[in-house]
VOPAGU-2260 file (C-alpha; in pm, 1 decimal, decimal comma):
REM VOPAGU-2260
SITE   aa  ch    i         X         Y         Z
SITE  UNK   A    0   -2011,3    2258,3     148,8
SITE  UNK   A    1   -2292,5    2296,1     418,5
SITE  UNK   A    2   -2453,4    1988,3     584,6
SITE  UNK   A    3   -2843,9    1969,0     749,4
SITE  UNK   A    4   -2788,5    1936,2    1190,5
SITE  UNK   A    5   -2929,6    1587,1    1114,4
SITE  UNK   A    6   -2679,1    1485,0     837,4
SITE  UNK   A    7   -2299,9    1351,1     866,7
SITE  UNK   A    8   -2076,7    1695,6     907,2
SITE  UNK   A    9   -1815,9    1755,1     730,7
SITE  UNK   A   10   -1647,5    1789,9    1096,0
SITE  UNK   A   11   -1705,6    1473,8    1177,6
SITE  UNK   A   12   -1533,0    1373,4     870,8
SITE  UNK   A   13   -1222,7    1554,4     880,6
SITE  UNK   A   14   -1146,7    1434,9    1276,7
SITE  UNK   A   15   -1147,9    1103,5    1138,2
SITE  UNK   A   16    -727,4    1278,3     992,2
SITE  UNK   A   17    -724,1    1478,0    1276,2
SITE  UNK   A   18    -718,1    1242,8    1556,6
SITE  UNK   A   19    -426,1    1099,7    1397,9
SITE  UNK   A   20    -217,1    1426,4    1500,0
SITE  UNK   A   21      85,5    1295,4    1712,9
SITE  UNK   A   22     426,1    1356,3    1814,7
SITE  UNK   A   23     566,2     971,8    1823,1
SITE  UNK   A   24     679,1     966,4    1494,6
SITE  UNK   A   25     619,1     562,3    1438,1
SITE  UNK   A   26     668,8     321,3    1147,1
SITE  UNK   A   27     422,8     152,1    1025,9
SITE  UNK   A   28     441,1    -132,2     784,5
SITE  UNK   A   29     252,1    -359,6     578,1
SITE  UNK   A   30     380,3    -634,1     377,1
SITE  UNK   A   31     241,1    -862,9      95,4
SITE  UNK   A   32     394,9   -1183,2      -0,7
SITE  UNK   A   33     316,0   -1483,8    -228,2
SITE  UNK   A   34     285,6   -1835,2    -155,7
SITE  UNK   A   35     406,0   -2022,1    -448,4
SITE  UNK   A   36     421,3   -2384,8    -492,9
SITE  UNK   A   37     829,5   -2447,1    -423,0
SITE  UNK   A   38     882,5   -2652,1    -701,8
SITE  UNK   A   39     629,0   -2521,9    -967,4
SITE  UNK   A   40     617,5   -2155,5    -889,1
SITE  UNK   A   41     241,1   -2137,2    -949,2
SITE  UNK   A   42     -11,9   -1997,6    -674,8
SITE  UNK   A   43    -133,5   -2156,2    -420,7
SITE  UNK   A   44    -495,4   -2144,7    -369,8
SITE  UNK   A   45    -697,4   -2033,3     -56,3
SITE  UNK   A   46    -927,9   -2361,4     -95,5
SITE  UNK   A   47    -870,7   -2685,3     -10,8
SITE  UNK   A   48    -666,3   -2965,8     223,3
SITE  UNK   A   49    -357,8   -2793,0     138,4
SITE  UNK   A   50    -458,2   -2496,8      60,9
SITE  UNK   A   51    -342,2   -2129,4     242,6
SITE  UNK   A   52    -655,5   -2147,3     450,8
SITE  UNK   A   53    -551,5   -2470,3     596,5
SITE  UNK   A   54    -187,9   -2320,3     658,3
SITE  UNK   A   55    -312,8   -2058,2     869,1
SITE  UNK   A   56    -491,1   -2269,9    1086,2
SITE  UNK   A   57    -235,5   -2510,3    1140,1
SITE  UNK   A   58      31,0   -2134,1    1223,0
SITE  UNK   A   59    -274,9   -2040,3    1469,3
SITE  UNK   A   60    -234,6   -2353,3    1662,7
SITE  UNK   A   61     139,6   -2360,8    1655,4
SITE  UNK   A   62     199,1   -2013,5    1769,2
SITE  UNK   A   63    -131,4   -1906,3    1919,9
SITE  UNK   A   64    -317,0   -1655,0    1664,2
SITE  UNK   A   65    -698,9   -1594,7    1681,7
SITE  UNK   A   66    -947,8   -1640,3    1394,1
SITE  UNK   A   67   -1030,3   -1318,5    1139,0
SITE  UNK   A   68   -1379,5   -1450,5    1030,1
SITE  UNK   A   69   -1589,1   -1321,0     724,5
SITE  UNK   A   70   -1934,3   -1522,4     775,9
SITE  UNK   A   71   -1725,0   -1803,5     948,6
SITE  UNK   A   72   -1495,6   -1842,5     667,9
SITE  UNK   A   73   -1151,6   -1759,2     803,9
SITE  UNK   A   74    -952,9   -1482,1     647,0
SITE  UNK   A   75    -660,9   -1387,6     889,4
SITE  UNK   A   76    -529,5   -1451,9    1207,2
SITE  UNK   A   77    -480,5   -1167,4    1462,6
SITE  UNK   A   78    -250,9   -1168,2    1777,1
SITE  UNK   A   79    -293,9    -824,9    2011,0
SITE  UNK   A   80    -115,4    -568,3    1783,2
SITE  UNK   A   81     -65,9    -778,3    1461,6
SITE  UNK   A   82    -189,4    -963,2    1177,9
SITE  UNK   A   83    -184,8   -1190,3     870,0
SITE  UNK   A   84    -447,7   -1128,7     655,3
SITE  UNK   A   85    -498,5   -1243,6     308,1
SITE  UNK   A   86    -542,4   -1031,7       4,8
SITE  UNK   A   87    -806,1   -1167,4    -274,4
SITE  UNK   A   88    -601,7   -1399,1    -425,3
SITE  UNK   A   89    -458,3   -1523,2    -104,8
SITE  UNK   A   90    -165,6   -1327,9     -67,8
SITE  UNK   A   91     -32,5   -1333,6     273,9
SITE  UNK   A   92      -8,0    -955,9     447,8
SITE  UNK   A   93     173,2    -910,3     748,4
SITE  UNK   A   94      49,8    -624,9     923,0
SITE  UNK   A   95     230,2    -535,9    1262,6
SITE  UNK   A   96     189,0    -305,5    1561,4
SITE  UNK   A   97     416,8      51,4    1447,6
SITE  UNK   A   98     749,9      87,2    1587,5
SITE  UNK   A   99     941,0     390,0    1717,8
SITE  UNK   A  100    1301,4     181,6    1488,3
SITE  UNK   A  101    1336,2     -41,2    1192,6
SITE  UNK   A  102    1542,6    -207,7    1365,8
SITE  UNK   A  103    1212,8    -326,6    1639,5
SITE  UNK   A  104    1009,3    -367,4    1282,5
SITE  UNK   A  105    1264,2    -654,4    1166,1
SITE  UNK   A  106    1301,8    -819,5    1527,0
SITE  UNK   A  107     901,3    -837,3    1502,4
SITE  UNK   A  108     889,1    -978,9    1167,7
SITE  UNK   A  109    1169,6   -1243,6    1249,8
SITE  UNK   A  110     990,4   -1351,9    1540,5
SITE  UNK   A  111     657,6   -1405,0    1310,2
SITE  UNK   A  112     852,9   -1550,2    1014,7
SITE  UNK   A  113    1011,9   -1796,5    1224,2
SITE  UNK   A  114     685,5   -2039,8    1268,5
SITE  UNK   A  115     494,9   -1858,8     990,3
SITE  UNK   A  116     758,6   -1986,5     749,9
SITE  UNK   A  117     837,4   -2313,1     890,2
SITE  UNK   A  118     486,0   -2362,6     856,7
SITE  UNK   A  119     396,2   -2275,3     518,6
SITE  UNK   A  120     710,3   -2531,9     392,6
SITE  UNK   A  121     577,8   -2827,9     525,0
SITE  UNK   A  122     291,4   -2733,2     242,6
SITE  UNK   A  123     546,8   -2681,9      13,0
SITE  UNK   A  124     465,4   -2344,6     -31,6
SITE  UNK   A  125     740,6   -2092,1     -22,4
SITE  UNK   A  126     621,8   -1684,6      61,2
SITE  UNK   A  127     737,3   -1524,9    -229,2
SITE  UNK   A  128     911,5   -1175,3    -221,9
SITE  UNK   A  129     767,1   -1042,3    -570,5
SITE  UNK   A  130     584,2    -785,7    -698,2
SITE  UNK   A  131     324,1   -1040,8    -887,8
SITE  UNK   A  132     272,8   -1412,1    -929,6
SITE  UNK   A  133     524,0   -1529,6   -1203,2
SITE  UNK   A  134     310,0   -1805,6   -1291,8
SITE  UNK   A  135      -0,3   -1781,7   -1218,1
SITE  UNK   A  136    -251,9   -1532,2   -1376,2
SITE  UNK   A  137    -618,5   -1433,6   -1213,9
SITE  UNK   A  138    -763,8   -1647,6   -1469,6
SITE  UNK   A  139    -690,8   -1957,6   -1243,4
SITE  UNK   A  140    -660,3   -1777,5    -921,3
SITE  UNK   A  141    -998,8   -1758,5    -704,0
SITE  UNK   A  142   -1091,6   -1493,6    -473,8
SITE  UNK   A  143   -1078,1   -1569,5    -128,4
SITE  UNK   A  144   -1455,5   -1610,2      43,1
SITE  UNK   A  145   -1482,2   -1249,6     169,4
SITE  UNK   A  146   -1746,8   -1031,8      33,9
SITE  UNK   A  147   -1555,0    -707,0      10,8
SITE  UNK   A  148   -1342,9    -870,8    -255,7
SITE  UNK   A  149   -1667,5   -1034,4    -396,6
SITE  UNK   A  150   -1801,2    -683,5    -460,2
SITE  UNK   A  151   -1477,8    -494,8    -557,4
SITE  UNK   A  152   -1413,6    -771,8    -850,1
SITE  UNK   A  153   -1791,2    -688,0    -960,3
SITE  UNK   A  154   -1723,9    -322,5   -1010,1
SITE  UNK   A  155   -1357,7    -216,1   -1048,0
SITE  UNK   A  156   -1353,4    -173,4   -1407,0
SITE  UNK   A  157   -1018,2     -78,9   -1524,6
SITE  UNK   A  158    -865,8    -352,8   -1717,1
SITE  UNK   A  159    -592,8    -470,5   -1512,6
SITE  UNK   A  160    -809,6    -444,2   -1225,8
SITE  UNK   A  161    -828,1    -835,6   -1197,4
SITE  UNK   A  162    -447,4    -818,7   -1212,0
SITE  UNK   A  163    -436,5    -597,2    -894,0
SITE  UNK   A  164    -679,8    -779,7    -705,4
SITE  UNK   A  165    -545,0   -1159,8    -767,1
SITE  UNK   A  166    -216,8   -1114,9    -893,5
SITE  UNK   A  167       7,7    -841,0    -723,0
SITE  UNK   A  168     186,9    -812,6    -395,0
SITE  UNK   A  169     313,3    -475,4    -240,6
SITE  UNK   A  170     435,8    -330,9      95,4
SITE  UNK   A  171     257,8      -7,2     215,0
SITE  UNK   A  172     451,1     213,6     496,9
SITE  UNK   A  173     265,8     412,5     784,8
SITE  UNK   A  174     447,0     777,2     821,3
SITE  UNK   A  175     298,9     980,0    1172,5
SITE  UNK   A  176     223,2    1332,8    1160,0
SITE  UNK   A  177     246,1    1596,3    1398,8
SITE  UNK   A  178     -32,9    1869,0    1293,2
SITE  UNK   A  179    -225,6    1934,8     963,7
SITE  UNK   A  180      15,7    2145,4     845,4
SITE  UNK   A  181     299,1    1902,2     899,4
SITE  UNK   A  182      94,9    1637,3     722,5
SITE  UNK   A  183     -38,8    1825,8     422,5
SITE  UNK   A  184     408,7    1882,3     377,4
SITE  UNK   A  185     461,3    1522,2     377,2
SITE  UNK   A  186     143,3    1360,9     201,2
SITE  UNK   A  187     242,9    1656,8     -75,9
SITE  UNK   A  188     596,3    1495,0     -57,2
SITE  UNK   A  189     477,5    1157,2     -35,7
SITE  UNK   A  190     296,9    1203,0    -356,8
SITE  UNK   A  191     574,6    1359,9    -572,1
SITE  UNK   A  192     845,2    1100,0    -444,8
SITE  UNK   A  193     623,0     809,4    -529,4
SITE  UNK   A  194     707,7     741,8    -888,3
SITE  UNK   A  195    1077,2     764,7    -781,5
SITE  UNK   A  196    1050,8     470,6    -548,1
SITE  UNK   A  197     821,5     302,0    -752,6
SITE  UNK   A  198    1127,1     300,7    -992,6
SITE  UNK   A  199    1394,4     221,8    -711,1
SITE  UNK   A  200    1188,6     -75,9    -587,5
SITE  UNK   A  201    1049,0    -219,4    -922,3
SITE  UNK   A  202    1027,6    -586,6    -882,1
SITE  UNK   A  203     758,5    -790,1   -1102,4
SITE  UNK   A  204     863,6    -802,8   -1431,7
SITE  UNK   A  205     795,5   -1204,5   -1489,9
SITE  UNK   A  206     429,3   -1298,3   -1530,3
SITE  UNK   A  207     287,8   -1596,6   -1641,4
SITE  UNK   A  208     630,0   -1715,7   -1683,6
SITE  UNK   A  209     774,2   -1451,4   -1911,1
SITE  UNK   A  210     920,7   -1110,0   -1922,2
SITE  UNK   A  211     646,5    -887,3   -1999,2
SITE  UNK   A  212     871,1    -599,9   -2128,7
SITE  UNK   A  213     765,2    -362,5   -1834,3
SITE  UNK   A  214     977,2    -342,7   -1494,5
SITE  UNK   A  215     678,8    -315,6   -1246,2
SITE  UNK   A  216     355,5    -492,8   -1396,0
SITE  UNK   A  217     223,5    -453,5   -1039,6
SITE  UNK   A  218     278,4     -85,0   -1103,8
SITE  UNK   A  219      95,3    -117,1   -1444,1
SITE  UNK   A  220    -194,8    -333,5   -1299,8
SITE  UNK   A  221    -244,3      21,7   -1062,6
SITE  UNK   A  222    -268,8     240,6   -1346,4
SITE  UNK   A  223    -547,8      57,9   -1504,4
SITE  UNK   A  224    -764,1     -73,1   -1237,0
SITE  UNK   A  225    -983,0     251,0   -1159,9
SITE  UNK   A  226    -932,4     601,9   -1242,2
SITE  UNK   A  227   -1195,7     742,6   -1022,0
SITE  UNK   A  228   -1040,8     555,8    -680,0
SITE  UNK   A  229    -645,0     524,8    -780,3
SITE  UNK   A  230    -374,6     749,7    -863,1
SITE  UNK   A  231    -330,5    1088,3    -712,0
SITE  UNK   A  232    -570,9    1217,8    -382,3
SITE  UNK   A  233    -486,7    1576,8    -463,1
SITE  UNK   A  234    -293,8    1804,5    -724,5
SITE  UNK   A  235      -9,5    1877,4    -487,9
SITE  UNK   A  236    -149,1    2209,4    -365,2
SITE  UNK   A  237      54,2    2374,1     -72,5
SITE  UNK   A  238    -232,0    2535,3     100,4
SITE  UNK   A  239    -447,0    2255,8      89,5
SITE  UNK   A  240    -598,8    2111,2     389,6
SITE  UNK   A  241    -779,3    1781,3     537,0
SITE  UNK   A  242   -1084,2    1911,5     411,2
SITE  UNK   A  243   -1004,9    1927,0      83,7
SITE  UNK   A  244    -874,4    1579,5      55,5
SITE  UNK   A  245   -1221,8    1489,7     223,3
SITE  UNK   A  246   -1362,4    1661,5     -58,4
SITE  UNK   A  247   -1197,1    1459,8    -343,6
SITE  UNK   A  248   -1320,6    1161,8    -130,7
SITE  UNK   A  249   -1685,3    1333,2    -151,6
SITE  UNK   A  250   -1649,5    1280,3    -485,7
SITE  UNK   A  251   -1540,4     895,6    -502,0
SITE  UNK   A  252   -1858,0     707,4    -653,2
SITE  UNK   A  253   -1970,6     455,5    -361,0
SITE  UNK   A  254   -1947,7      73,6    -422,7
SITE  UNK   A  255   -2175,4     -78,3    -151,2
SITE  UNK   A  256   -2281,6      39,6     245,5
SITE  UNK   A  257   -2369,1    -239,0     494,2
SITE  UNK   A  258   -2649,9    -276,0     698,5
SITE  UNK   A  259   -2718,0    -590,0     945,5
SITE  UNK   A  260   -2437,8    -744,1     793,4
SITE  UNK   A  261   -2578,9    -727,8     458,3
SITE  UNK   A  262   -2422,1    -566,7     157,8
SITE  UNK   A  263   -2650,8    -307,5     -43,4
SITE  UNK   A  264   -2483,2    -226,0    -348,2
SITE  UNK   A  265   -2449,3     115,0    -485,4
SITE  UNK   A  266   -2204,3      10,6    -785,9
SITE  UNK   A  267   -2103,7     377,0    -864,8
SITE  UNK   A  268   -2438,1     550,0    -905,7
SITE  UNK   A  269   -2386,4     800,6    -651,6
SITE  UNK   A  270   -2073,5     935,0    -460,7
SITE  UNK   A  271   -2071,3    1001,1    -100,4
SITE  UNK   A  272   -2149,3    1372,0    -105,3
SITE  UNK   A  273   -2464,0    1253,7    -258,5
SITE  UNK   A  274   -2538,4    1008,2     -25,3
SITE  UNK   A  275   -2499,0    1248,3     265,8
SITE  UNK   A  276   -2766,2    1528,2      76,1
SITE  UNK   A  277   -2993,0    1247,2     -59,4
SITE  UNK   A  278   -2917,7     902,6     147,8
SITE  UNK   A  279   -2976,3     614,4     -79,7
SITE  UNK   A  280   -3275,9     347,9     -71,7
SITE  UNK   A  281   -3384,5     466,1     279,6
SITE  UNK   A  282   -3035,0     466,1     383,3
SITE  UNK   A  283   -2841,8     750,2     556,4
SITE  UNK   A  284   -2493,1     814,9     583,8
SITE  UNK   A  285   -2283,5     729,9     907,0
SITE  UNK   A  286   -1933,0     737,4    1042,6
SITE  UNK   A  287   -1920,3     383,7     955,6
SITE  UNK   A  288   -1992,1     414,5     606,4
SITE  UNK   A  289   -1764,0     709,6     535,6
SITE  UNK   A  290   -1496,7     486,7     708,3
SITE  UNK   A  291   -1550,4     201,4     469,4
SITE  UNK   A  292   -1603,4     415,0     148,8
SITE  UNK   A  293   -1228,9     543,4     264,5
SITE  UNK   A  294   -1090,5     225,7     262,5
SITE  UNK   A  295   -1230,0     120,2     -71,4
SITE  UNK   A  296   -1011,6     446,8    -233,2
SITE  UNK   A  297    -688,5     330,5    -312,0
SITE  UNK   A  298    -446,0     683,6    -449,6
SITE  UNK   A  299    -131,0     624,4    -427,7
SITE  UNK   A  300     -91,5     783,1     -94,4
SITE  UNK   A  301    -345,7     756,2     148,0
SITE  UNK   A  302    -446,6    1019,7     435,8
SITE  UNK   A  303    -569,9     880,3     749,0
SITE  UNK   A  304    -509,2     893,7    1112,6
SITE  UNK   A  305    -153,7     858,0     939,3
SITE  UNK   A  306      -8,8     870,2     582,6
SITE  UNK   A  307      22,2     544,1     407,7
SITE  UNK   A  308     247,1     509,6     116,3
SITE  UNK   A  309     125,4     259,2     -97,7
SITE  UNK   A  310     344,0     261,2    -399,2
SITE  UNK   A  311     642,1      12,0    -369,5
SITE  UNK   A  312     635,1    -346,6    -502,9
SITE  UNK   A  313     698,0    -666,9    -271,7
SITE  UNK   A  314    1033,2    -684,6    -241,0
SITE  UNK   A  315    1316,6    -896,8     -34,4
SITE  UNK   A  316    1359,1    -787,4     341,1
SITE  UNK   A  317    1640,2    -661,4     324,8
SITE  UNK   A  318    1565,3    -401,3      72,8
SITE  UNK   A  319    1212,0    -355,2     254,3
SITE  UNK   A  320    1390,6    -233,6     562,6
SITE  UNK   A  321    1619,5      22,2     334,0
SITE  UNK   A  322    1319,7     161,8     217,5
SITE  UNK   A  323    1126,7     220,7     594,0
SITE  UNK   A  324    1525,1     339,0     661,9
SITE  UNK   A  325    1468,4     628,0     395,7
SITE  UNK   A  326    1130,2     726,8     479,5
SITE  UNK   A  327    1221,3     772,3     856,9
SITE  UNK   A  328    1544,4     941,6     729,0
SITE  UNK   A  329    1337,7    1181,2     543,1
SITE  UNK   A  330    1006,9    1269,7     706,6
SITE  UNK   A  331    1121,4    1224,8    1039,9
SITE  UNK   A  332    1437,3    1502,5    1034,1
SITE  UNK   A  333    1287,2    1871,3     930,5
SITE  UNK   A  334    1646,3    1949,2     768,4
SITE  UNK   A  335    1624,0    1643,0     518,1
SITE  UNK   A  336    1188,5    1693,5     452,5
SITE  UNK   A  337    1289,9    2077,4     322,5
SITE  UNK   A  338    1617,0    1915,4     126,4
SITE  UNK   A  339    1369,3    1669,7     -29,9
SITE  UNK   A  340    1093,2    1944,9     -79,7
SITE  UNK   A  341    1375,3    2148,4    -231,9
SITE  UNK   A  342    1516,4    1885,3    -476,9
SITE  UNK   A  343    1114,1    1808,1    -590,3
SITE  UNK   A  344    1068,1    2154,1    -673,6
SITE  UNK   A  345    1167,2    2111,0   -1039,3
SITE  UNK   A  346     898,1    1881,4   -1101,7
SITE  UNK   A  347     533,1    2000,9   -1198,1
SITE  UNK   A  348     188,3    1783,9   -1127,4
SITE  UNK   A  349     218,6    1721,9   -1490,1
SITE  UNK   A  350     621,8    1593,3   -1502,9
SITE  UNK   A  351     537,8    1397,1   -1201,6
SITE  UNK   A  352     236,0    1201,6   -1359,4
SITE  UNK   A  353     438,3    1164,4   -1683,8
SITE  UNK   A  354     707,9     965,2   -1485,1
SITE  UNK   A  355     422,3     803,7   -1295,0
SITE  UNK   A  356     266,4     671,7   -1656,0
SITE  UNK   A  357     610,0     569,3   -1793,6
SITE  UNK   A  358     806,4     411,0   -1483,5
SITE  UNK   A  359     592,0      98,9   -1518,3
SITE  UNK   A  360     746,8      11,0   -1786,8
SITE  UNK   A  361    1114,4     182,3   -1800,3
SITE  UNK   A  362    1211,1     172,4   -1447,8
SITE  UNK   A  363    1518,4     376,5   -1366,7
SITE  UNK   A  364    1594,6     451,1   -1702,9
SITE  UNK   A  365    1197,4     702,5   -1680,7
SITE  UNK   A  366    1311,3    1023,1   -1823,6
SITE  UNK   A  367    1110,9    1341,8   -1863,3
SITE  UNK   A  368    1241,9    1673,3   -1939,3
SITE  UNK   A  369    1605,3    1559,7   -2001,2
SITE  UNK   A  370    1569,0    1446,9   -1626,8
SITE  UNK   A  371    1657,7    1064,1   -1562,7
SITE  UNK   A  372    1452,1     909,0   -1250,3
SITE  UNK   A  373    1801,9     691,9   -1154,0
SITE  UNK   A  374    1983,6    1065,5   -1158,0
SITE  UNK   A  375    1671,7    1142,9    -879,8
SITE  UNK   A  376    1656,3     830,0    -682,3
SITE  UNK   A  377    2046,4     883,7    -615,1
SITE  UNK   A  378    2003,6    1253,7    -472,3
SITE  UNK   A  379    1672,9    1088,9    -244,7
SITE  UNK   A  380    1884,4     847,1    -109,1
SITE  UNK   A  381    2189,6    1068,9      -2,3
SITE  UNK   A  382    1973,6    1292,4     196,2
SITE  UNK   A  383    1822,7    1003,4     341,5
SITE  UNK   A  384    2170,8     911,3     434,8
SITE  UNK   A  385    2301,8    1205,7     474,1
SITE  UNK   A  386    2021,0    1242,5     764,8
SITE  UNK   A  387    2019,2     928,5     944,1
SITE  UNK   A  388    2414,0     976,6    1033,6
SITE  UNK   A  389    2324,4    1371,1    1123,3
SITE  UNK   A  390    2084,8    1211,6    1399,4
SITE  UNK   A  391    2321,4     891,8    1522,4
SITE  UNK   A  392    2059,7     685,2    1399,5
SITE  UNK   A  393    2118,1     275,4    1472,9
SITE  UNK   A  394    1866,4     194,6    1147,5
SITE  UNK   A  395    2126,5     395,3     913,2
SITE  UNK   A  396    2266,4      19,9     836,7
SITE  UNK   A  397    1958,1     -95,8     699,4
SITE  UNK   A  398    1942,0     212,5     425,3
SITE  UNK   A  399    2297,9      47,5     252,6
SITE  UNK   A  400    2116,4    -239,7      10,9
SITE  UNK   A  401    1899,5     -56,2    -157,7
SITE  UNK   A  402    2160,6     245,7    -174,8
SITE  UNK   A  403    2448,4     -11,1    -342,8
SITE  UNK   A  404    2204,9    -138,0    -596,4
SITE  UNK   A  405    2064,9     215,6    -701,1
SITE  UNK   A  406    2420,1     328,0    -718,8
SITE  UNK   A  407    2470,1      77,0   -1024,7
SITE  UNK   A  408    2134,7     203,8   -1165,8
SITE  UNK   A  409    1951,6    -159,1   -1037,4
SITE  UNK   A  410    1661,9    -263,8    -839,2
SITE  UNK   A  411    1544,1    -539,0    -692,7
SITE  UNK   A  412    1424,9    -729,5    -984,8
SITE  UNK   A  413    1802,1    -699,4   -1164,6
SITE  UNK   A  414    1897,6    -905,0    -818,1
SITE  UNK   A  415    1659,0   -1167,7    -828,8
């Protein structure tokens, strides 16, 4: 692809991956929760005297968090490195500043839960752990007053895509890489593990108050919220580079740009690559709006300045901190990313989407090819092990809940 002097390179584009080249090898880690009436279980809403809104002012007083504004209304609280930001149907994310251990990751998040907690139960309103409300449905759950969300509910158009936006809660992982050719290994990696520990760490199988049949409905809501924006970046290709995965985002149809702090919608009619050859309305493409056009594409795994796994449903801390435990177990120690590369090998693009489309519903129990995803998740998890004791690593204790479950074929949800 060539680009006019004038026009957005495609240079430009790929540094926004390739400043993210480092040698710290940091966690990162996003986490999703519910607040849930404590005594009826249904959602609580953003809006009124005791609604989440009114929480998080009160926690910003109490522990000394600034304002995230949207047009005044408030929609997060930030503190130097971290924040708590809600998700459009006021689930509570807790976003904090990477760590080098899990072990720093759960000292920070006990220091935050400690007044953020205490705070939301004089409401009443217990932070759920779950992969989707298991009362509530979007039908009586309004979107929080920022206009992103506004605009994404107007377009996504998968059928479940309501679901996603209002309903479900998940915890995303930040993995560091060292060079583009160390981060085209694990985004490739990332991508054929994910239905694995979608199936390890299913967790929302109660909605509106009854067993819907499938293990992850969170899962479920993914696959059918938009095909052009979710699933799979790339096809798993060995030589491919940042550029191509900035070409599949070329590709993406645009929602809306924003100029002056106004929204101009674009509702699919053109994709970026477009926009960059033809602008739109006037309009021409900058930095800014390739930035935002990446954030509104949601694959499974996401490349930025780092790769974020984005697969797992909410689950309790303690098996949260087994899964960062096996991600730094396995992309952080060459000997176990080759092990893991090695045991993946079996598996096509096409056996690893069929598990993808099936684990929603069967969990564990996914097979494909006489291959059973709980014979899988097993072999993951003793290299994980297997590496973290190689390397003397303190966070090897937080990998043991999630391994003792899996080891009985159960995940989360079976606990709960």
């Amino acid at each position: 692809m060539t680009f006019c002097k004038e026009k957005l390179s495609l240079d430009e584009l790929i540094n926004t991956i390739k400043c993210g080249c480092k040698n710290k090898e940091l966690i990162g880690l996003e986490y999703e929760r519910l607040p849930i009436n404590k005594y009826t279980q249904h959602a609580i809403s953003y809006y009124g005297e005791f609604g989440v809104c009114e929480i998080l002012k009160e926690f910003a007083k109490i522990d000394n968090w600034d304002y995230i504004l949207d047009e005044n209304e408030i929609i997060g609280l930030k503190k130097i490195h971290d924040t708590i930001t809600l998700e459009p149907g006021s689930q509570v994310e807790l976003s904090i500043e990477p760590q080098k251990s899990v072990k720093n990751i759960k000292s920070k998040i006990d220091e935050i839960n400690n007044s953020l907690i205490e705070t939301f139960e004089k409401y009443d309103v217990k932070l759920l752990n779950y992969g989707v409300y298991p009362k509530s449905t979007y039908k009586n759950i309004k979107i929080i007053p920022k206009k992103r969300y506004k605009y994404m509910a107007n377009y996504l158009w998968g059928i479940l895509s309501d679901v996603m936006m209002r309903e479900t809660a998940g915890i995303q992982v930040g993995i560091d890489f060292k060079d583009e050719e160390d981060a085209i290994k694990k985004f490739n990696l990332a991508n054929k593990l994910s239905p694995f520990i979608t199936a390890m760490y299913a967790n929302s199988n109660i909605r509106g108050g009854v067993d819907t049949g499938y293990k992850s409905f969170r899962a479920l809501a993914w696959l059918n919220t938009d095909n052009e924006r979710c699933g799979f970046a790339t096809k798993f290709k060995d030589n491919m580079t940042f550029e191509d995965y900035i070409k599949t985002l070329l590709n993406v149809p645009m929602i809306y740009i924003v100029r002056d702090n106004k929204y101009i919608h674009i509702n699919g009619k053109i994709n970026f690559k477009q926009f960059i050859n033809n602008g739109w309305e006037g309009f021409d493409a900058t930095l800014d709006d390739f930035k935002l056009h990446s954030n509104l594409y949601f694959p499974e795994i996401r490349l930025r300045n780092f790769i974020e796994i984005r697969n797992h449903d909410c689950v309790d801390e303690k098996y949260m901190y087994s899964l960062l435990s096996m991600y730094k177990g396995i992309f952080y120690n060459p000997d176990a990313l080759l092990e893991t590369e090695e045991l993946m090998k079996k598996f096509t693009c096409n056996d690893i989407s069929e598990f993808r489309y099936n684990v929603p519903r069967l969990g564990l129990e996914t097979k494909v090819k006489n291959t059973y995803i709980k014979d899988v998740t097993k072999e993951i998890l003793t290299i994980a092990e297997n590496s973290l004791k190689s390397l003397s690593d303190e966070d090897l204790e937080f990998l043991y809940p999630i391994k003792e479950i899996n080891d009985k074929n159960l995940t989360p949800l079976d606990i709960i």
